[in-house]
GUKOL-882551 format. One record per residue (C-alpha): residue in three letters; x, y, z. Coordinates in steps of 0.001 Angstrom, whole numbers, plus 500000, padded with zeros to 6 digits. Layout:
BEGIN
ALAXYZ/...
//
This chain:
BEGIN
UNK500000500000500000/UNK502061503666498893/UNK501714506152501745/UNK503295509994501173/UNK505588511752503566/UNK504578515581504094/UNK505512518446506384/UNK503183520632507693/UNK503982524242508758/UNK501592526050510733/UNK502290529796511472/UNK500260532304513230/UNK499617533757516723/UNK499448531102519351/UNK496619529846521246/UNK495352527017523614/UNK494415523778521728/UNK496070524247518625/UNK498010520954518498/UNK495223519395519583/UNK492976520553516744/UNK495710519910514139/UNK496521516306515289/UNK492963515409515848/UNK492315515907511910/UNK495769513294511679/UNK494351511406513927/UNK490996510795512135/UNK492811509479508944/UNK495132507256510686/UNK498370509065510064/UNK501968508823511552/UNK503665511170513050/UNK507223510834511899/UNK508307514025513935/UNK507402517337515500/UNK508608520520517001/UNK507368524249518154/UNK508845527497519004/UNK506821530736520121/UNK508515533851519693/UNK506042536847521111/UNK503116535074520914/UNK503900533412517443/UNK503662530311516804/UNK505926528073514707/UNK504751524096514365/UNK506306521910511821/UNK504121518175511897/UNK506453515915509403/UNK503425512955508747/UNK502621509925506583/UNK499481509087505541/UNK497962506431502637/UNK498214507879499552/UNK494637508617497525/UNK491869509658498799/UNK492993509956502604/UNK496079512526501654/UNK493574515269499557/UNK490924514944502388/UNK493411515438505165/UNK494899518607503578/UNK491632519349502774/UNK490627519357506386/UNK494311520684508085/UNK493084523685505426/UNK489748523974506691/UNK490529523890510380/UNK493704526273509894/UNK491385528763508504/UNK489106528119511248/UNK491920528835514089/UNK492823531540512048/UNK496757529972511325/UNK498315530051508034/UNK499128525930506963/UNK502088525078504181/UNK502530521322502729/UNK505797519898501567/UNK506056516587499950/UNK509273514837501353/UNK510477512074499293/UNK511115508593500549/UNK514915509196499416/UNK515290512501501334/UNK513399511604504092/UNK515816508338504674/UNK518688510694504021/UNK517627512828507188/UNK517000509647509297/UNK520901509015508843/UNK522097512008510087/UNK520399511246513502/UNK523597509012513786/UNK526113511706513662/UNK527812513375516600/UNK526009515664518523/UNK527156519213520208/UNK525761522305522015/UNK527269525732521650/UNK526362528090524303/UNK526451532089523581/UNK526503534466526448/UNK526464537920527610/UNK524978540799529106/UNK523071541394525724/UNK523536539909522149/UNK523662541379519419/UNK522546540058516198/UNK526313540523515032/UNK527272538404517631/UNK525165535504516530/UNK525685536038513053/UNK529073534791513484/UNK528494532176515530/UNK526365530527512434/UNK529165531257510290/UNK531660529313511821/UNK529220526575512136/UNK527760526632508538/UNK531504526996507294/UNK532132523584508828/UNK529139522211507428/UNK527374521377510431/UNK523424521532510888/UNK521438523417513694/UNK518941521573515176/UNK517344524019517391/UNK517696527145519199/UNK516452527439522551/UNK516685530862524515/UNK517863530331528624/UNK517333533595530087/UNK514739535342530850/UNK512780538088528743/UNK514771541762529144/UNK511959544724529701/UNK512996547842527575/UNK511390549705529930/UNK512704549001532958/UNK515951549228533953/UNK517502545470534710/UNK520148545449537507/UNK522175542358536453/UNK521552542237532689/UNK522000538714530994/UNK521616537302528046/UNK522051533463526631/UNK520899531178523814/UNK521908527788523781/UNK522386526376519908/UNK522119522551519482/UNK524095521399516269/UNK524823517888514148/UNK527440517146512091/UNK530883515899511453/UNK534111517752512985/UNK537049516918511919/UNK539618519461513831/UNK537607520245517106/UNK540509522594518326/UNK540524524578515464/UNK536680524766515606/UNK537015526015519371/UNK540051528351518590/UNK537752530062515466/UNK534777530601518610/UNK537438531728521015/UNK538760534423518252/UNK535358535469517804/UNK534233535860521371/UNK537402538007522073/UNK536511540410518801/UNK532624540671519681/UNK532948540649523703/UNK530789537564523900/UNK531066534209525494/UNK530981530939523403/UNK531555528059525101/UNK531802524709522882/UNK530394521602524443/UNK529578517538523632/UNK526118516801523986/UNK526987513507525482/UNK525614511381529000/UNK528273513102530854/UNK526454516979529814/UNK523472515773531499/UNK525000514380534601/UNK527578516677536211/UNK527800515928539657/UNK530663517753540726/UNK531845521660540903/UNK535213522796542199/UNK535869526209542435/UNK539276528284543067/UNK538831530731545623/UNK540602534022545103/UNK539375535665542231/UNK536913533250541473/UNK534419532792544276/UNK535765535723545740/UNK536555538880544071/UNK539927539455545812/UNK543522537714546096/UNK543282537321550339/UNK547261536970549996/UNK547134540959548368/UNK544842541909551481/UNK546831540443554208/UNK550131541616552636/UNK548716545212552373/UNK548015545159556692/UNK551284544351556222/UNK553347546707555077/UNK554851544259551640/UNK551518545134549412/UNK552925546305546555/UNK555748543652547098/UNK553538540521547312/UNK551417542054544505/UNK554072541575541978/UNK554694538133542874/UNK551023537246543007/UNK550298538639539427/UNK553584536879537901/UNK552154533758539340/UNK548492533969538123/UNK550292534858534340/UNK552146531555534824/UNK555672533796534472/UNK557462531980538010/UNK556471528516539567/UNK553319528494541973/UNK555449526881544618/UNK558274529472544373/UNK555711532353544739/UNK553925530705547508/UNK556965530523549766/UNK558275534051548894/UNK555361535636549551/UNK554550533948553145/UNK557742535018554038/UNK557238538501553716/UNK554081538398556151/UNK556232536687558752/UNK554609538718562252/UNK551352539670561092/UNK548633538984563920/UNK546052536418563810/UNK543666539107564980/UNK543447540699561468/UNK542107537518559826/UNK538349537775560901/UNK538292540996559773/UNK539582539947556214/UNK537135536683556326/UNK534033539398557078/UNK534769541568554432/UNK535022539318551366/UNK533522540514548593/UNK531702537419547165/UNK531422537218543371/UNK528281538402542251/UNK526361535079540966/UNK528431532762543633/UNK525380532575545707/UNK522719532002542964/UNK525161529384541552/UNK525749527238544573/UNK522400527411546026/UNK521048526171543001/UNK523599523414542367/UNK523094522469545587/UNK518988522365545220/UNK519555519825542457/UNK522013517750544609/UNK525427518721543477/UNK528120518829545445/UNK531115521374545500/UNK534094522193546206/UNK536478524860547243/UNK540418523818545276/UNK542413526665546299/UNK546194528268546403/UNK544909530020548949/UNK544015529356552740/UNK542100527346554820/UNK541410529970557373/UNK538939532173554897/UNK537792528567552567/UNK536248527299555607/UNK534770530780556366/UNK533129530888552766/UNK532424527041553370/UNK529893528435555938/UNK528554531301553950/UNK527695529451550739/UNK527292525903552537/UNK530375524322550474/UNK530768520169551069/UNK534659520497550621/UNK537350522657551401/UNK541409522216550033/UNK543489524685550692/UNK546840526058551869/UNK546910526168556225/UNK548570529094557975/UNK551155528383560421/UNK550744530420563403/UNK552339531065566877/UNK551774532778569610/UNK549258534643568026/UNK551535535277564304/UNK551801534490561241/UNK555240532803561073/UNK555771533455557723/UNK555843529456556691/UNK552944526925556242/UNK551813523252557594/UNK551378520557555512/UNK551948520419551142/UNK551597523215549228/UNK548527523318546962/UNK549680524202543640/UNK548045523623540178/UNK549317519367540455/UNK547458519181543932/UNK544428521087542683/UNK544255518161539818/UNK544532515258542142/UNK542083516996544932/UNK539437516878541956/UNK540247512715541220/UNK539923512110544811/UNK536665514196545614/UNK535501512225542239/UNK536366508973543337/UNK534806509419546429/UNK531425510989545131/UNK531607507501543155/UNK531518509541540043/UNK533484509639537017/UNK536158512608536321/UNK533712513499532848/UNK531176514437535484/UNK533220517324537201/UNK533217520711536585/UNK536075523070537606/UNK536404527021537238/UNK539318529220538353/UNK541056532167536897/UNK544918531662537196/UNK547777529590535924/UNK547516527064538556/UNK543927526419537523/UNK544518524618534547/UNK545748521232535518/UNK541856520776536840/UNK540263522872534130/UNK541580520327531589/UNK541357517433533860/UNK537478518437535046/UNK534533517041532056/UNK534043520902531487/UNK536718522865532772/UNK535500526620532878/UNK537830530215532646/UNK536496532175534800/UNK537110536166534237/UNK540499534626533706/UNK543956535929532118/UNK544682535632528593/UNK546702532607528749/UNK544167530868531111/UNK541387531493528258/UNK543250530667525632/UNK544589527557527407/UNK540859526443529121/UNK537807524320527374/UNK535480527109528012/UNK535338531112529447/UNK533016533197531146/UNK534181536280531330/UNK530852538628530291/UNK528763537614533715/UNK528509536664537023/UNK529521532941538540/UNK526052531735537765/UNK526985532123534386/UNK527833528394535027/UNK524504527194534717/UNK523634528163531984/UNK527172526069530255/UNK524854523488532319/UNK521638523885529801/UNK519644525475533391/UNK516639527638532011/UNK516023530985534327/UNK513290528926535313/UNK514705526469536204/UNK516947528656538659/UNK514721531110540087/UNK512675528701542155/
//
């Protein structure tokens, strides 16, 4: 018995019961619904039915009806006929590898997606669908923490994924934008795990800086701190240099430092959403103990690695207990916090902002650049550096809706 394939696209301005109306009419000639999708924009409605039906007299008085009741719901209907040959063409690509690019910012621009699609027609690859994650900007009203993201899903065949990434990373530096490149594989869907550096990541400050400045060495531990973050001198060598020079500084000054943290604006959005949905986290730092566990309170953090002050007699003695946590440490910290969570390492996120960071950003299933240097971008799977922390969620596919419970 010969059946026809054909796609029916309904435009107009939505309303309740539409689909139901349309697929009733398919339902009362026995078709099959090969596939279907929607998208309102503003009240507009986009529905694409791909069906087959017998061919003869049930095909003409189906589009005969979808007419009538389109014209009825007061919707504008188009039929394609789809060949057997194309449509069996389009059921092979379903096979092929499978990838979601995420665009971010405090506003985009329609040059900024423009050229996004450009790099991803120029390697041939198909866009499934486009699904906006934030939500709707008043023009009105003036928005306090502006954001902005679309999440692209796309199909295809890439042969050179770092040259793919490095063409997104060249074009998110040029149009101040964030595009972060992603798999759209099990592990996407079931992250279990975020570790976060501390200084200059959950925090908006370098404690080290702080405490050097009551001090007196500032300016002295500030050099060494930003040759470190550039990756210019070894972690380990900075570490010990710059504990030196706050040798006799009392422990007294330390609760006033914790106190007066300036917390990253998204951390707590971030966390207490991550921890709604039963993540865990973690705190991987180069800094120290004494202020991780303080923030470990704030946020409510499960872990906390970090450097520990040695003190005596009520001051700093200028040296430290126990390993140093450098970039190395940071990496096995996340293996062990995986292997303990039972997870595997694919299921881990990191984000940090220095040199030291990277060992876990490449290490971690997404490993994520936080406002980071140049070298740590260039260097890292993917960057936020346009937003907040909670930026992070959205890498995660997390609607605004799904956030703002």
């Amino acid at each position: 018995m010969a059946h026809e394939i054909i796609l029916l696209n309904i435009s107009g301005q939505d309303k309740p019961g539409l689909t139901s109306h349309l697929t009733g009419v398919l339902a009362q000639y026995g078709a099959k619904v090969l596939d279907i999708g929607q998208a309102n924009i503003h009240d507009t409605l986009s529905l694409g039915i791909l069906f087959q039906i017998q061919s003869g007299e049930n095909s003409a008085a189906v589009l005969k009806d979808l007419l009538f009741k389109s014209y009825e719901l007061g919707i504008t209907a188009k039929f394609t006929p789809i060949t057997l040959e194309n449509y069996e063409k389009w059921v092979k690509l379903q096979g092929k590898d499978r990838y979601i690019i995420t665009i971010l910012g405090e506003n985009l621009s329609a040059a900024q997606i423009s050229e996004v699609s450009k790099i991803i027609s120029d390697k041939n690859l198909n866009i499934d669908a486009i699904k906006r994650l934030t939500g709707r900007l008043s023009l009105v009203k003036e928005v306090e923490y502006p954001r902005a993201c679309i999440e692209l899903s796309i199909r295809g065949l890439i042969v050179d994924k770092a040259e793919l990434t490095e063409k997104f990373m060249k074009a998110s530096r040029e149009l101040d934008v964030d595009i972060a490149f992603q798999e759209d594989n099990i592990y996407r869907r079931n992250r279990r795990l975020v570790c976060f550096d501390m200084d200059s990541t959950l925090i908006q400050a370098e404690v080290i800086d702080k405490l050097a400045e009551l001090a007196g060495v500032g300016d002295e531990v500030k050099a060494i701190t930003e040759s470190a973050m550039q990756g210019e001198i070894d972690f380990n060598e900075s570490f010990i240099r710059r504990m030196k020079l706050l040798k006799g500084l009392s422990e007294e000054v330390l609760q006033d430092v914790a106190v007066n943290l300036p917390i990253t604006k998204g951390a707590r959005r971030l966390i207490d959403t991550l921890k709604s949905y039963g993540f865990k986290t973690a705190i991987l730092s180069g800094g120290f103990t004494y202020f991780g566990h303080y923030l470990q309170k704030e946020l409510g953090i499960d872990y906390v690695y970090a450097n520990e002050l040695e003190i005596k007699d009520g001051k700093l003695t200028g040296g430290y207990v126990g390993e140093i946590v450098n970039g190395e440490k940071k990496a096995e910290f996340l293996k062990e916090l995986a292997k303990k969570e039972g997870i595997d390492i694919d299921q881990t996120i990191a984000v940090g902002d220095g040199a030291n960071d990277l060992p876990m950003l490449n290490l971690a299933g997404l490993g994520i650049a936080f406002h980071a240097k140049p070298t740590v971008k260039d260097n890292a799977q993917s960057s936020i550096s346009s937003i907040g922390l909670d930026g992070v969620l959205y890498l995660l596919g997390y609607h605004d809706r799904h956030i703002d419970l």
